[in-house]
N, C-alpha and C positions, 0 to 999 in steps of 0.2 A: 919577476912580475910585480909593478909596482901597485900598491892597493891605495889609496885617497885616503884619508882621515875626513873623521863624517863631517866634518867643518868644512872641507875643499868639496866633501858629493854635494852638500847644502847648498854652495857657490854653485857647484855644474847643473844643478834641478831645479835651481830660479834663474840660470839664464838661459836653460831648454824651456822652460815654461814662457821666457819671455820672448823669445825668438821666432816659437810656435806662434803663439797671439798675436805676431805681427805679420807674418803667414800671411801672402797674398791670398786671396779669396778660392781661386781656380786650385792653385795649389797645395792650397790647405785640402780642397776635397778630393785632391788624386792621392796627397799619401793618405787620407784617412781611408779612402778607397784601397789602395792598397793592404794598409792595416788588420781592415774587416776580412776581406781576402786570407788576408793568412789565419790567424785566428780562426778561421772557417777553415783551412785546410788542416791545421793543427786538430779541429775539431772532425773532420770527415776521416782525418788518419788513424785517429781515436776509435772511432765506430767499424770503420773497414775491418779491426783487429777485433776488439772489444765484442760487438755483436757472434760474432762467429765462434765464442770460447765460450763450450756446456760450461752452467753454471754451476753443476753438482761434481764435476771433477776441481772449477778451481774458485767457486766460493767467491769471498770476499779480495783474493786476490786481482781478479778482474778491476778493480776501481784501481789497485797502486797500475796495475799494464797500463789501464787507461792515460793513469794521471802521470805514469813515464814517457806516452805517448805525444800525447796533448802540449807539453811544452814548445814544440818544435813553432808553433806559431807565435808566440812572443819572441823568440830567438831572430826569426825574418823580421819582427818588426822591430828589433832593438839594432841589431847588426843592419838592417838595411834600414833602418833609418825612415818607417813609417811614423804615421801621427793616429794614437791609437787612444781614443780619448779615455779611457779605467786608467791608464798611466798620467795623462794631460790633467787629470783630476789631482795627485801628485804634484807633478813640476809646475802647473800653475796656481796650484794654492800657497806654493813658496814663494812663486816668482810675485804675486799681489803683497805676502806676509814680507817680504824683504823688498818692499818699495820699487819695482822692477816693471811693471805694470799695473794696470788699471782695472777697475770690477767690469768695467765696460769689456775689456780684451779678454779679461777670462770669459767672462759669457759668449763672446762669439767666439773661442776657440772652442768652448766644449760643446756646441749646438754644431760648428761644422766639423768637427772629430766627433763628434756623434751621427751625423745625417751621412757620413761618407760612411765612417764602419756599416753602417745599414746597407749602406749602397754595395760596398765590399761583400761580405756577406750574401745577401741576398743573389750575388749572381755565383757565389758558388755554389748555395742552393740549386739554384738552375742550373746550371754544371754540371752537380750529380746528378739530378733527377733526369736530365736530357739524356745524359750520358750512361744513363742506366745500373749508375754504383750501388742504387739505395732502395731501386726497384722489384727485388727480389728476398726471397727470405735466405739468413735468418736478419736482415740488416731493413728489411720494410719496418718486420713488430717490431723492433728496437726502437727506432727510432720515433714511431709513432705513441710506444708506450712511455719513452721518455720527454716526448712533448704534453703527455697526457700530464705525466708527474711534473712537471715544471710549471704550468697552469694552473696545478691543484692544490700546491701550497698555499697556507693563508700569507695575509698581507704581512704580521709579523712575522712567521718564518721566512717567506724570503727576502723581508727589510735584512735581517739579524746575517741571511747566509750570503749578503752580498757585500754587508761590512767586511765577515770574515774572508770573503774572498779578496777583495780589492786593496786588505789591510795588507796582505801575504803577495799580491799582482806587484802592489807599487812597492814593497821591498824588495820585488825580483829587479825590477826597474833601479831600486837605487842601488842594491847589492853590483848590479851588470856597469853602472856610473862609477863606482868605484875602482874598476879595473880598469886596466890600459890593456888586457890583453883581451883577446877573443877566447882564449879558453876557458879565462876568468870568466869573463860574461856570459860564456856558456853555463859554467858551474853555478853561477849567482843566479841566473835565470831558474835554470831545471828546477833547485829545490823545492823552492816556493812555488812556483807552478803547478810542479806536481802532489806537494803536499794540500793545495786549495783543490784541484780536482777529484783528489783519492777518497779528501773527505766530503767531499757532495755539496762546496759553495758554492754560489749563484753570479756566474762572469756574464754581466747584459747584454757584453759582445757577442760571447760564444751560444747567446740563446738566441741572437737573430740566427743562427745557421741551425738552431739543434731543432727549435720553435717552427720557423718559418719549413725547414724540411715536415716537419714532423705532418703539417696542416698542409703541406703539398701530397704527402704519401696516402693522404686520407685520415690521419689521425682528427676524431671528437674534438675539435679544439676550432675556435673561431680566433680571426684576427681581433674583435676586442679582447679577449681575454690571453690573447700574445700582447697586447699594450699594458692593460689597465690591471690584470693579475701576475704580469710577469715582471715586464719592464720597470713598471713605473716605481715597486719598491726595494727591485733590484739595482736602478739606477741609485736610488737613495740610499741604499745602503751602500752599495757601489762609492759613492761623493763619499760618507762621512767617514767608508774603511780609509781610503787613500788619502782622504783630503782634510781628517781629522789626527787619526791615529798613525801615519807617518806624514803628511806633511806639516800639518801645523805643531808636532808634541818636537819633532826635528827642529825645527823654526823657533818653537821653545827656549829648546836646549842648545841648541848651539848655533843660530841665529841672532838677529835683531831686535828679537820680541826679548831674550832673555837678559838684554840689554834696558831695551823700554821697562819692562814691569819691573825688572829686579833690581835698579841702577841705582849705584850707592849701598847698598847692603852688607857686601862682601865679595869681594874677588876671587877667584880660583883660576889656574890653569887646566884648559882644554886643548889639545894638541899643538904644543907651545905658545898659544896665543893666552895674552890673558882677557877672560872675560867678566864685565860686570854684573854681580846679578843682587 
C-alpha cells in the first residue's frame, strides 16, 4: 500500500481544489448534493444507535459509538467522489496558495458546495421525518435536545468548536489523498472523524441535518437561530480549522509559499526534493 509524501498530497489537494472550482455549475450542485446527503446519513446512523443506548449504563461511552458511527458519511464522500464543501475549504485554499486558481473560483466553489450540501441534507431530513425514523421516542427528545444544544452555544464557542472540527475533517481528507488504497482511506478517514465527533466539534454540514431535524420534530429552536447562532460561526470556524491550520501551514511547509517567504535563506531537504526557504 503505497502512502504519498506530504509534498505529492500538497500537489493532489491543489489540483482537487482546482478541478472542483472549475466544476460546471449543474454539477457542482449534484455532487454537493450528494455530499450533504451522506454526511446526513452518516449523521442519521449516528442517532438511530446513539439515541436508544441508557446513558446510565454507558456514560460517556456513547459519544466514542457515536463518533465510530458518524464516519461512514465522509468515506461515501471521499470514495464516491462527492463535493463537500468543510473539505473544499482545504483543497481550495491550496489550490489559490499554489497559483492553481483564482479568489473568484474559490468563492463560487464554496457558495455552491455549500447551497448543495444544504440541499443534500435537508432532504434526508425529510427522509426521515416522512419516513418515521425520528418520530418516535427515545430518537424525537434526542434529537430535539440536541438542536436545542447546538443553538445555545455562544458565538465563541461554536467559532472555536468548528476550527477544532474542520482542522481534524480536512486531515481526514488529506490523510485518505495520501493512500492509493481503499483501505487506507478508510483508516485515514475514521480517525479523525471520529475523534472530532466523540469530542463535541461543530461540522456545519452535519448540523443542516441535526438542526434542521431537530426544528421539524418540534424542537424550541427557530430558523434564525439555525443560521445566525449556529451556522454562521460554525462556518468560520469551519474556513480557518481547514483553510488555515491544514491548508495554508501545508502550503507553508512544503509548498510554494515556503519558497516565496523563505527564498534564499537556507535549503534543506524535504522528501528528496530540495526546498528553499
Amino acid at each position: 500500500m503505497a502512502v504519498l509524501k506530504p509534498a505529492e498530497v500538497l500537489e493532489s489537494c491543489g489540483n482537487v481544489g482546482a478541478m472542483r472550482a472549475r466544476t460546471g455549475f449543474l454539477k457542482t450542485l449534484m455532487l454537493a448534493f450528494l455530499a450533504g446527503a451522506y454526511i446526513a446519513f452518516g449523521a442519521l446512523l449516528m442517532v438511530t444507535v446513539v439515541a436508544g443506548l441508557p446513558q446510565e449504563s454507558f456514560g460517556t461511552l456513547t459519544k466514542f459509538i457515536g463518533g465510530a458511527l458518524f464516519p461512514i458519511g465522509l468515506i461515501l464522500v471521499i470514495l464516491g467522489g462527492a463535493d463537500l464543501f468543510t473539505g473544499d475549504v482545504m483543497y481550495n485554499t491550496v489550490g489559490l496558495l499554489e497559483s492553481k486558481m483564482s479568489v473568484n473560483e474559490l468563492w463560487r466553489n464554496w457558495f455552491l458546495a455549500y447551497a448543495g450540501n444544504f440541499l443534500g441534507a435537508i432532504f434526508v431530513v425529510y427522509l426521515a421525518m416522512s419516513s418515521g425514523f425520528l418520530s418516535t421516542e427515545p430518537w424525537l427528545s434526542w434529537i430535539q435536545k440536541t438542536a436545542v444544544t447546538k443553538t445555545s452555544l455562544t458565538f465563541e464557542q461554536a467559532f472555536w468548536r468548528g476550527v477544532g472540527c474542520n482542522w481534524l475533517v480536512c486531515l481526514a481528507c488529506w490523510l485518505a489523498m495520501a493512500s492509493d488504497h481503499a483501505a487506507g482511506k478508510v483508516l485515514g478517514i475514521w480517525l479523525p472523524i471520529m475523534a472530532f465527533v466523540t469530542m463535541g466539534f461543530e461540522h456545519s454540514i452535519a448540523n443542516m441535518f441535526f438542526i434542521p431535524a431537530g426544528i421539524w420534530a418540534g424542537a424550541p429552536v427557530t430558523w434564525n437561530q439555525f443560521w445566525l447562532d449556529n451556522q454562521l460561526p460554525v462556518v468560520l470556524g469551519n474556513i480557518v480549522g481547514g483553510g488555515l491550520f491544514v491548508g495554508a501551514i501545508y502550503a507553508f511547509c512544503y509548498g510554494n509559499l515556503s519558497r516565496l517567504f523563505l527564498k534564499d535563506r537556507f535549503s534543506y531537504k524535504i522528501n528528496e526534493h530540495t526546498v528553499k526557504r
